[in-house]
Backbone bond lengths (Angstrom), bond angles and torsions (degrees), N, CA, C in turn:
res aa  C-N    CA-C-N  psi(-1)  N-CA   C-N-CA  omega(-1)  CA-C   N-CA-C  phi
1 X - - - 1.467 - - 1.525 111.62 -
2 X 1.363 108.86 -45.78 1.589 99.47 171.07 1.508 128.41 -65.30
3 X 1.186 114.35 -33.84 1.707 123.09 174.89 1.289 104.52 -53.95
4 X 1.604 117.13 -53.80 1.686 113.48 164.93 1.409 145.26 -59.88
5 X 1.103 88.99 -1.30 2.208 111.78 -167.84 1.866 99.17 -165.35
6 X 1.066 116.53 72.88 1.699 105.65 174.62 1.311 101.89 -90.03
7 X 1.440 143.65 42.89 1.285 122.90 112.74 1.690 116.38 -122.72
8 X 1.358 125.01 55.32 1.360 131.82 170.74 1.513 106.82 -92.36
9 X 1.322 96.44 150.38 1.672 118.06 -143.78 1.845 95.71 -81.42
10 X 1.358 122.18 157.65 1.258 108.90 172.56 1.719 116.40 -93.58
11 X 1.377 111.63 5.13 1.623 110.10 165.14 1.521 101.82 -76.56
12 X 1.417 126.19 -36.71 1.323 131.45 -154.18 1.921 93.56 -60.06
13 X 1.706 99.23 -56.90 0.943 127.19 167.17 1.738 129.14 -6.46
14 X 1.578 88.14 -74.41 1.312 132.38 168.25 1.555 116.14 -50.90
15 X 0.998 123.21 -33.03 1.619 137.73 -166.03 1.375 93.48 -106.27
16 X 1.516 135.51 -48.39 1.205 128.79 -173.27 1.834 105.40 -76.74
17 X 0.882 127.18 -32.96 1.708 128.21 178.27 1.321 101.55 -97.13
18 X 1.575 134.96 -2.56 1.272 140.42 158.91 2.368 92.49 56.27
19 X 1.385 89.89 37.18 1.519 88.15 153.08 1.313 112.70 -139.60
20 X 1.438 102.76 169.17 1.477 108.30 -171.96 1.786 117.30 -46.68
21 X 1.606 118.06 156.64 1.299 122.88 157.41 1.479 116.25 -44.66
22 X 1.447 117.53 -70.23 1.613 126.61 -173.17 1.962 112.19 -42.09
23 X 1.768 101.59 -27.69 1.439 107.23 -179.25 1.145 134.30 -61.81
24 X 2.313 93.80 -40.29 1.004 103.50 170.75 1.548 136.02 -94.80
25 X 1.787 105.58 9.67 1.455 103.70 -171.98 1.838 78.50 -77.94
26 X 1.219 123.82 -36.67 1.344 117.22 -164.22 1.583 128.66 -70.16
27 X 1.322 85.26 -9.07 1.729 90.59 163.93 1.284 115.93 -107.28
28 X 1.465 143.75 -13.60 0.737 140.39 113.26 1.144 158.20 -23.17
29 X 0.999 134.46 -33.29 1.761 143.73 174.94 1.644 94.74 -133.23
30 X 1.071 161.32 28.52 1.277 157.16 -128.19 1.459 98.81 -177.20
31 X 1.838 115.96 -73.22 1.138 100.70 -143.60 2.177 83.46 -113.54
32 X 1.371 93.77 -28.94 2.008 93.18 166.41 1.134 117.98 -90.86
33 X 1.442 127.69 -10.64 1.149 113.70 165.78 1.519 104.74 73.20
34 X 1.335 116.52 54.65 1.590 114.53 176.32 2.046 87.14 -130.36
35 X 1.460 77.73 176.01 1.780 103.76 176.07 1.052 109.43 -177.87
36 X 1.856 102.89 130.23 1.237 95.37 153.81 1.407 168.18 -135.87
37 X 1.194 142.10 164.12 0.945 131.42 -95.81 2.185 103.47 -151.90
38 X 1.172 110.92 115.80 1.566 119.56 -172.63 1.609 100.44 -40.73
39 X 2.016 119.48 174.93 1.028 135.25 170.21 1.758 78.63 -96.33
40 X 1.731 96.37 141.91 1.732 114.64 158.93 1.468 101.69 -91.36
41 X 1.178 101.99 132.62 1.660 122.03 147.95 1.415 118.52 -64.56
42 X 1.822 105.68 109.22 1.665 92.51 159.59 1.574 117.22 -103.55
43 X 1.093 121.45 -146.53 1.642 113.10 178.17 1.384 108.19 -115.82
44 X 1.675 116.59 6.99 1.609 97.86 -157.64 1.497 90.35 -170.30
45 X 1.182 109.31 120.09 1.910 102.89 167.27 1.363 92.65 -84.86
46 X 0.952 118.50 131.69 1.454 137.34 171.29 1.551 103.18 -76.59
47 X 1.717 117.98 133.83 1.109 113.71 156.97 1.458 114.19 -99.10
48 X 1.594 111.57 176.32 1.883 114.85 -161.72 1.593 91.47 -75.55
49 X 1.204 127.88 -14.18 1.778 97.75 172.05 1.714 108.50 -86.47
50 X 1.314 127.82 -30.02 1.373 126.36 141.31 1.298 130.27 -19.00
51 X 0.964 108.69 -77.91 1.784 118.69 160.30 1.555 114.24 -33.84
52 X 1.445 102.34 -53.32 1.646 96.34 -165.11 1.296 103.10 -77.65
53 X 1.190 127.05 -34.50 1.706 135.65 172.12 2.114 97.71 -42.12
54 X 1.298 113.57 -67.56 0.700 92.48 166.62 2.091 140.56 -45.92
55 X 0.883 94.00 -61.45 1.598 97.49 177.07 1.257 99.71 -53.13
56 X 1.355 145.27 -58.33 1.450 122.84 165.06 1.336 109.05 -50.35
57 X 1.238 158.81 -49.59 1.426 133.40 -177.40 1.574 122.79 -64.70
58 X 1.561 113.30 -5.85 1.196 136.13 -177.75 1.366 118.42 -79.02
59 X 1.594 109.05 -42.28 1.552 133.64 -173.14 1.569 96.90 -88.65
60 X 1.124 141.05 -37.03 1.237 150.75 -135.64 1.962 78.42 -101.80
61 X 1.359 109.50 -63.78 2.079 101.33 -169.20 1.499 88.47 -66.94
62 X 1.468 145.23 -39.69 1.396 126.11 157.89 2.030 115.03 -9.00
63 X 1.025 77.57 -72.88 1.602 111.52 -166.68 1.790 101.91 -51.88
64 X 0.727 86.19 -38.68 1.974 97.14 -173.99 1.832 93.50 -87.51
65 X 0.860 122.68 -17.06 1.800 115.87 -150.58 1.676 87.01 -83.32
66 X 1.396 137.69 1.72 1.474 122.78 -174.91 1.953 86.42 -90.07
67 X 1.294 111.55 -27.96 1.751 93.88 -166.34 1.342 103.50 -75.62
68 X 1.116 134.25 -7.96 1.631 140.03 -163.50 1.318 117.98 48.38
69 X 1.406 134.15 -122.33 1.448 144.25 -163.69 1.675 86.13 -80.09
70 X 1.321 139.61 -24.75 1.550 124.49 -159.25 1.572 76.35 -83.00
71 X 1.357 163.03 -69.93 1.216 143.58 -179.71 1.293 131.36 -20.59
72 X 1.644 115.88 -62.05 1.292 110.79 150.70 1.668 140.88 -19.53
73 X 1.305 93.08 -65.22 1.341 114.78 -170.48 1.453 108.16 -60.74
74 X 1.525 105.93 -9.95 2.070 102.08 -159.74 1.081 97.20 -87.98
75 X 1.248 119.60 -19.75 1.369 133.36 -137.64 2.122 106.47 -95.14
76 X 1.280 109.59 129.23 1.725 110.47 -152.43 1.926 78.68 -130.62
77 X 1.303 115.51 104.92 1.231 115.42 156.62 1.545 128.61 -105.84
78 X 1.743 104.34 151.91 1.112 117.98 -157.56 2.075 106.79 -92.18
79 X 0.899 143.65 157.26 1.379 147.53 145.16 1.467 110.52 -169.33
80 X 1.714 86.53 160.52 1.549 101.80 -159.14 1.401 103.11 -132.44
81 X 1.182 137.09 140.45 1.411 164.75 160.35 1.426 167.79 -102.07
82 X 1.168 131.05 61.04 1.429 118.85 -168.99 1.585 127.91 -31.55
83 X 1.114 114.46 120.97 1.616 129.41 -169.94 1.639 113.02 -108.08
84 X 1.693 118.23 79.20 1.267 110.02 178.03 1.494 130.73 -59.84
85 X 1.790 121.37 157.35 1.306 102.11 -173.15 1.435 91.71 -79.17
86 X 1.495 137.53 0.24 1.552 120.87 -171.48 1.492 80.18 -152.45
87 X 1.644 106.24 148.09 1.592 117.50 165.26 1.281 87.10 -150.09
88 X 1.318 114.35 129.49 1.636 132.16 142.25 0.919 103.55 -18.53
89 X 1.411 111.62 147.13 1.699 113.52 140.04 1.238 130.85 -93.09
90 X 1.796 120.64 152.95 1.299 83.95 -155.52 1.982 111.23 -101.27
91 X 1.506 121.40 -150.57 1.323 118.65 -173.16 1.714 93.23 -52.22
92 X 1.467 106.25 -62.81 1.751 106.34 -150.84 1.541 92.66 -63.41
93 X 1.000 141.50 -24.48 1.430 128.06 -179.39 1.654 116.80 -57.00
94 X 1.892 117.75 -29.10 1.391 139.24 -166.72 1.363 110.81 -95.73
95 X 1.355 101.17 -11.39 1.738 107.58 176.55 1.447 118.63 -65.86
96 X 1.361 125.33 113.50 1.530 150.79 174.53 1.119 131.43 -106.21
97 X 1.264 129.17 149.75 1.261 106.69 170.72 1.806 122.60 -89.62
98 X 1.395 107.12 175.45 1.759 101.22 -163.14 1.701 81.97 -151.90
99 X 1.280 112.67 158.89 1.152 123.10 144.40 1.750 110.53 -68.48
100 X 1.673 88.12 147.44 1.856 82.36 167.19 1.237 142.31 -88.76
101 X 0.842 122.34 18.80 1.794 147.77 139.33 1.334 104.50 -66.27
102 X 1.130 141.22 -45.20 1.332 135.51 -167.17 1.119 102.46 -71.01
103 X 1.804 119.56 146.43 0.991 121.22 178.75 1.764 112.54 -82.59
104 X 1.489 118.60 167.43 1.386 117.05 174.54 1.693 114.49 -64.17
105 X 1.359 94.29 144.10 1.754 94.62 -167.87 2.330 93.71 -83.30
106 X 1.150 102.46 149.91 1.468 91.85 -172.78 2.007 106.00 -115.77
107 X 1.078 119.47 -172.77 1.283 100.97 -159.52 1.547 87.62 -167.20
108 X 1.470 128.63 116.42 1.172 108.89 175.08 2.085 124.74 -89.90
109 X 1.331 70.67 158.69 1.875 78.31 -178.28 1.932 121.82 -50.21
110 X 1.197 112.15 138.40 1.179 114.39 -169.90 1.864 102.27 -148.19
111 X 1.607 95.58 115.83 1.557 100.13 158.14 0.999 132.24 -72.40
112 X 1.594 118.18 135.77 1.770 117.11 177.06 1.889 111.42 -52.86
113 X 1.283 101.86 167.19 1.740 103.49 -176.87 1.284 92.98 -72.75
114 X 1.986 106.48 163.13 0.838 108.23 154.44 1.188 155.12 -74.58
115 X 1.590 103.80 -26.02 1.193 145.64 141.04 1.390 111.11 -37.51
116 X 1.320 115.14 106.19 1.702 133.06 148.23 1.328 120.71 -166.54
117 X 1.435 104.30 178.94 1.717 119.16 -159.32 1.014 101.35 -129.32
118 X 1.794 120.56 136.90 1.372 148.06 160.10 1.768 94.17 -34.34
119 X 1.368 114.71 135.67 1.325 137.74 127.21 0.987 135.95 -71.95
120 X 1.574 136.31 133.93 1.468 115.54 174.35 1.807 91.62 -127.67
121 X 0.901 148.74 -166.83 1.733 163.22 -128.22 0.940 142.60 107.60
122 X 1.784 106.84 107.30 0.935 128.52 -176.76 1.536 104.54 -95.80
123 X 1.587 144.17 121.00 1.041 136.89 150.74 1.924 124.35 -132.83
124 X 1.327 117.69 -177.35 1.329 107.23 177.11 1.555 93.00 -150.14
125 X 1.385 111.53 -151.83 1.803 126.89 -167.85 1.455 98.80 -68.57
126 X 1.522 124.69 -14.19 1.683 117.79 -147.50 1.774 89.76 -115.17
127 X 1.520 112.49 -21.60 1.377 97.44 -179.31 1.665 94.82 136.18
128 X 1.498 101.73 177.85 1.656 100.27 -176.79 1.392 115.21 -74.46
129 X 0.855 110.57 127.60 1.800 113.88 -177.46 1.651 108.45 -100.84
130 X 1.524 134.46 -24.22 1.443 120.45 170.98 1.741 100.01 -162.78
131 X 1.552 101.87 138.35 1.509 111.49 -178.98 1.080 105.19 -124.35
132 X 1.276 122.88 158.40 1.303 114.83 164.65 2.028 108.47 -162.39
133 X 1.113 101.14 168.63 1.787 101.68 -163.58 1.750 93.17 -132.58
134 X 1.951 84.17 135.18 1.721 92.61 173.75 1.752 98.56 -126.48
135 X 1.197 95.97 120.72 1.801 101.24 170.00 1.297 113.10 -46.07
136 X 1.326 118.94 144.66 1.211 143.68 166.93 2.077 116.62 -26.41
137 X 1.166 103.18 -39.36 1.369 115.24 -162.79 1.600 105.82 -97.81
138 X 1.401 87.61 -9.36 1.914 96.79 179.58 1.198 110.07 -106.37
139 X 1.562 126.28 146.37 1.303 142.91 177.68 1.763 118.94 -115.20
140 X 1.669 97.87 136.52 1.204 104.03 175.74 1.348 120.92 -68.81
141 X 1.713 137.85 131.82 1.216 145.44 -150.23 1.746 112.78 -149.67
142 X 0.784 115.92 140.14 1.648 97.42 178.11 1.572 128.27 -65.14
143 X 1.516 102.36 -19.59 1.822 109.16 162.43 1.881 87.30 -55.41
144 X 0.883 117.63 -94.80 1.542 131.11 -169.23 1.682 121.26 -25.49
145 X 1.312 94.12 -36.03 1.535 111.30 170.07 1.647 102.34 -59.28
146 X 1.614 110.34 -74.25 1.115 102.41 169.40 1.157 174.81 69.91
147 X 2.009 83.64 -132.20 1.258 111.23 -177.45 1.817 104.17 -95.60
148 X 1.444 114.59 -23.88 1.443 127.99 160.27 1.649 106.83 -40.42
149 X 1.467 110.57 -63.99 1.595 112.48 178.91 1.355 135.59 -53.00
150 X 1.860 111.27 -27.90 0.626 132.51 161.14 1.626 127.25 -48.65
151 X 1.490 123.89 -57.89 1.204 140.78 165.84 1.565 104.42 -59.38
152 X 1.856 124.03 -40.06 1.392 110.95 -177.10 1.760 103.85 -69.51
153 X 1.331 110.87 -6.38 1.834 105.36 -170.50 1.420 106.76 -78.88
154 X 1.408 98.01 -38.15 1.705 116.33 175.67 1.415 106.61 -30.54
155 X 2.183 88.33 -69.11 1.685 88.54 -147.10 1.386 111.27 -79.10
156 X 1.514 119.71 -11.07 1.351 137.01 170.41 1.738 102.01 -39.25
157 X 1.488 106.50 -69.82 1.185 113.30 -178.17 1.410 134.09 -50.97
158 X 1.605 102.24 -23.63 1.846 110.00 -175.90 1.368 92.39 -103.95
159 X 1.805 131.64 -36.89 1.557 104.72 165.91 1.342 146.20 -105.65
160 X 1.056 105.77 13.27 1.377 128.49 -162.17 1.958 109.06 -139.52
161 X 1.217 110.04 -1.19 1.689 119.45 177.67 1.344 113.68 -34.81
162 X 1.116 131.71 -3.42 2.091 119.93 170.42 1.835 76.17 -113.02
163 X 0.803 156.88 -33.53 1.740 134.81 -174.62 1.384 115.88 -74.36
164 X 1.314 104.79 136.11 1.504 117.23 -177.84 1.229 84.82 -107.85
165 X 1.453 128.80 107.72 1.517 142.56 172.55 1.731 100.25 -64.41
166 X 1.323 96.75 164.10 1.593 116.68 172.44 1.720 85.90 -154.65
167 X 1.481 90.31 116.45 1.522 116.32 168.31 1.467 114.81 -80.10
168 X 1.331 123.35 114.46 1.314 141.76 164.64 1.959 120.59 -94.38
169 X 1.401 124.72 102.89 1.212 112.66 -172.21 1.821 100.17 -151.93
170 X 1.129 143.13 167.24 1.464 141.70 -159.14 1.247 95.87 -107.19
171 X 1.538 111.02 148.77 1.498 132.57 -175.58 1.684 121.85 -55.35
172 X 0.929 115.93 10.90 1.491 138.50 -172.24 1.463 97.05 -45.00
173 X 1.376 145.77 152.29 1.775 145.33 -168.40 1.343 98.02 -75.00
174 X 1.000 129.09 -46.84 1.826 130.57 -161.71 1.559 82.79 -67.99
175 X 1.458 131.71 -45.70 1.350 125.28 -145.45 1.908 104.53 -85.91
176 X 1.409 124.98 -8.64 1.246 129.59 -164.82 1.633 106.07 -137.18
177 X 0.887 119.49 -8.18 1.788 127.97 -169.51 1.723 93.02 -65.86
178 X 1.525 108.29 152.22 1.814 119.85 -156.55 1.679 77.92 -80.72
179 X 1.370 147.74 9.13 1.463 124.82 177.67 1.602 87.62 -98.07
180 X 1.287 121.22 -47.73 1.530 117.33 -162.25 1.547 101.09 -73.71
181 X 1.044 135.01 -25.25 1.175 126.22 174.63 1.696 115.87 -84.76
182 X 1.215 107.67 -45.40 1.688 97.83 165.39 1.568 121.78 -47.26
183 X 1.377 100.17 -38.84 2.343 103.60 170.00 1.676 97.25 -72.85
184 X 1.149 125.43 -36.95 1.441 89.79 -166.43 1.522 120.64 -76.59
185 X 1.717 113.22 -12.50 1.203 141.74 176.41 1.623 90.04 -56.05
186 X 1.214 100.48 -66.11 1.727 110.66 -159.37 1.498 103.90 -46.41
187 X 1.524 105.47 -36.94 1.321 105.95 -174.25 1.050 140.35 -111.78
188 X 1.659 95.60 28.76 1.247 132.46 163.24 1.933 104.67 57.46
189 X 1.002 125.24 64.30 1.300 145.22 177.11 1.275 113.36 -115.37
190 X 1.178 124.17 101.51 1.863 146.62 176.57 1.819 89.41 -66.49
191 X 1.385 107.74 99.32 1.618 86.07 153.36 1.624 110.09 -125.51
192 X 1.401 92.80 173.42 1.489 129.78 -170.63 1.162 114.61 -76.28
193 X 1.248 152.19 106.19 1.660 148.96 178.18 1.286 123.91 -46.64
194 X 0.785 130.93 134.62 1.462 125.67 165.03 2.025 136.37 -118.77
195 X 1.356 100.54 92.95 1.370 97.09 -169.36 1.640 106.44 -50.13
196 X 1.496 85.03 136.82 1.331 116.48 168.15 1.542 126.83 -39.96
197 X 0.899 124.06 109.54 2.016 122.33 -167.77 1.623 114.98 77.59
198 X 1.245 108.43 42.30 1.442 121.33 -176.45 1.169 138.43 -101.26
199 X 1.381 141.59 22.07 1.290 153.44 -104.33 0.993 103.68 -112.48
200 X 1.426 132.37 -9.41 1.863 143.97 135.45 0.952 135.41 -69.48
201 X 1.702 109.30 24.25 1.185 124.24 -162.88 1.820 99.73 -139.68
202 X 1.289 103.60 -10.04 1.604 110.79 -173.87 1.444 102.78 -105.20
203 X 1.313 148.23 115.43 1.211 162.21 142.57 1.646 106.75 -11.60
204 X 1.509 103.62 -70.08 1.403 93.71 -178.43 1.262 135.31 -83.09
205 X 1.207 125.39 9.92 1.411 151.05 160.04 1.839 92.34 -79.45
206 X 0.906 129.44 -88.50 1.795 115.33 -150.10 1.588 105.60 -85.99
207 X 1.523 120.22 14.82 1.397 115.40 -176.90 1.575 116.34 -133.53
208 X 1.685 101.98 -56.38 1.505 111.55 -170.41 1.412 102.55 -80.35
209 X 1.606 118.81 -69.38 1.310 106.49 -159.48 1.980 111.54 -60.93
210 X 1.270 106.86 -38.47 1.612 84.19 175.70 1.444 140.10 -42.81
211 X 1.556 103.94 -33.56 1.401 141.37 -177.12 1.804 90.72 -61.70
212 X 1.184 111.14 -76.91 1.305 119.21 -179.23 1.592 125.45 -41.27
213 X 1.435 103.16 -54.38 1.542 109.31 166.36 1.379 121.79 -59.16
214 X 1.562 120.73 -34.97 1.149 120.46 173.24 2.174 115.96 -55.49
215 X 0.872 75.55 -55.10 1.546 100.65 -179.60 1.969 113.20 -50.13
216 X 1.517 101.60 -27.41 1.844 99.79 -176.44 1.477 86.68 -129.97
217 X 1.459 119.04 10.99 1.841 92.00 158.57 1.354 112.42 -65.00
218 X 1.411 103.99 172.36 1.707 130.59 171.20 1.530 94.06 60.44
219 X 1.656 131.64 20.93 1.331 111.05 -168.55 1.955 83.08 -114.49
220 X 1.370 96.41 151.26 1.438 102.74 175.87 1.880 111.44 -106.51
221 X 1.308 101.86 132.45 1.653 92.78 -172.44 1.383 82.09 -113.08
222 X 1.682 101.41 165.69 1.638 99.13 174.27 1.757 93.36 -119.31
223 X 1.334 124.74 -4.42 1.806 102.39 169.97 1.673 109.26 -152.62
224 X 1.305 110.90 177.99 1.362 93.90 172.89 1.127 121.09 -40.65
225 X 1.522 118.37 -51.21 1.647 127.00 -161.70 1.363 116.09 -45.47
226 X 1.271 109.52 -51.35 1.690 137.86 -170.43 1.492 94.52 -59.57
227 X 1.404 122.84 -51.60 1.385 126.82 172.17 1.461 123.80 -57.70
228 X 1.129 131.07 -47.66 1.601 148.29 158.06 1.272 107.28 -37.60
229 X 1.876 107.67 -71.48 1.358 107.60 -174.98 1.796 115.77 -49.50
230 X 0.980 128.99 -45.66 1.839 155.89 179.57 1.578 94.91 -49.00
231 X 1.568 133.74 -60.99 1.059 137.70 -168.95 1.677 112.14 -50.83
């Protein structure tokens, strides 16, 4: 009955084998060894060139796994960020202790400013190696992309000169377009792939920027500068 209906109810069950409920959770999860069990939410149906992107990014850290930790280390990733001049703080930041009789302390709701500035970050194992800030009214472009890379080749070279970097940054258009990839060629930059819808896969997404935001919430800036300088 379950192979034919795997979500039919166990009263239904019960009425059709005319034995008890308690009998049949027990032949069920007990003696078949079933449960059951919700649909998971993912974020993304993946299509098959998705997939294969992946398995090439799969084969590819294969491929790197003979250098060990010296792979790691080469490796200079990119992420980018909106930086409000004001962010709330959030619930878990307000958490205190109370007696339990006491009622919950309450806190009203507050939107971040509107006002903020592009992040850009470049860092690796040794620390941030190049930042840089795009105003609000400006957009990232592959001229802009760039000319950004350009300055990261610089500082690569004056701080990092025995590392042969491998650039890590997300598939974003400015970041893959045949102009941005012909400069990074030029400039001889090994990078790292990045499957598409991956955001456990970006460093500064699940590590740096939280760290960072935590650190200039509840702070009020009054201009870009104040914000820059703070970062």
């Amino acid at each position: 009955m379950i192979k034919g209906n795997q979500r039919i109810k166990q009263n239904d069950i019960a009425k059709e084998l005319e034995i008890s409920k308690e009998r049949v959770q027990h032949i069920i999860t007990d003696i078949l060894g079933n449960r059951k069990v919700s649909t998971r939410w993912v974020s993304r149906m993946l299509t098959d060139e998705m997939k294969m992107q992946r398995k090439t990014c799969a084969a590819l850290l294969k491929h790197y796994e003979e250098e060990g930790e010296k792979f790691i280390l080469r490796i200079v990733t990119r992420g980018e960020s909106w930086v409000h001049h004001y962010d709330p703080g959030s619930k878990r930041q307000s958490m205190e202790y109370r007696h339990k009789n006491s009622p919950s302390p309450r806190k009203f709701k507050v939107a971040a400013s509107a006002r903020k500035v592009m992040l850009t970050v470049f860092w690796d194992s040794e620390g941030i190696v190049y930042i840089e800030f795009l105003e609000q009214e400006n957009a990232v472009n592959s001229e802009r992309f760039i000319s950004t890379l350009r300055k990261l080749s610089l500082r690569l070279k004056r701080e990092r000169p025995i590392k042969q970097a491998i650039l890590h940054h997300d598939n974003a258009r400015p970041h893959t377009s045949c102009q941005t990839e012909e400069a990074l060629h030029k400039m001889n930059f090994e990078v790292l792939p990045h499957p598409s819808y991956s955001p456990d896969l970006a460093p500064s997404d699940f590590y740096l920027f939280p760290k960072l935001k935590e650190h200039l919430r509840e702070n009020h800036y009054e201009s870009d500068e104040d914000v820059e300088a703070a970062v």
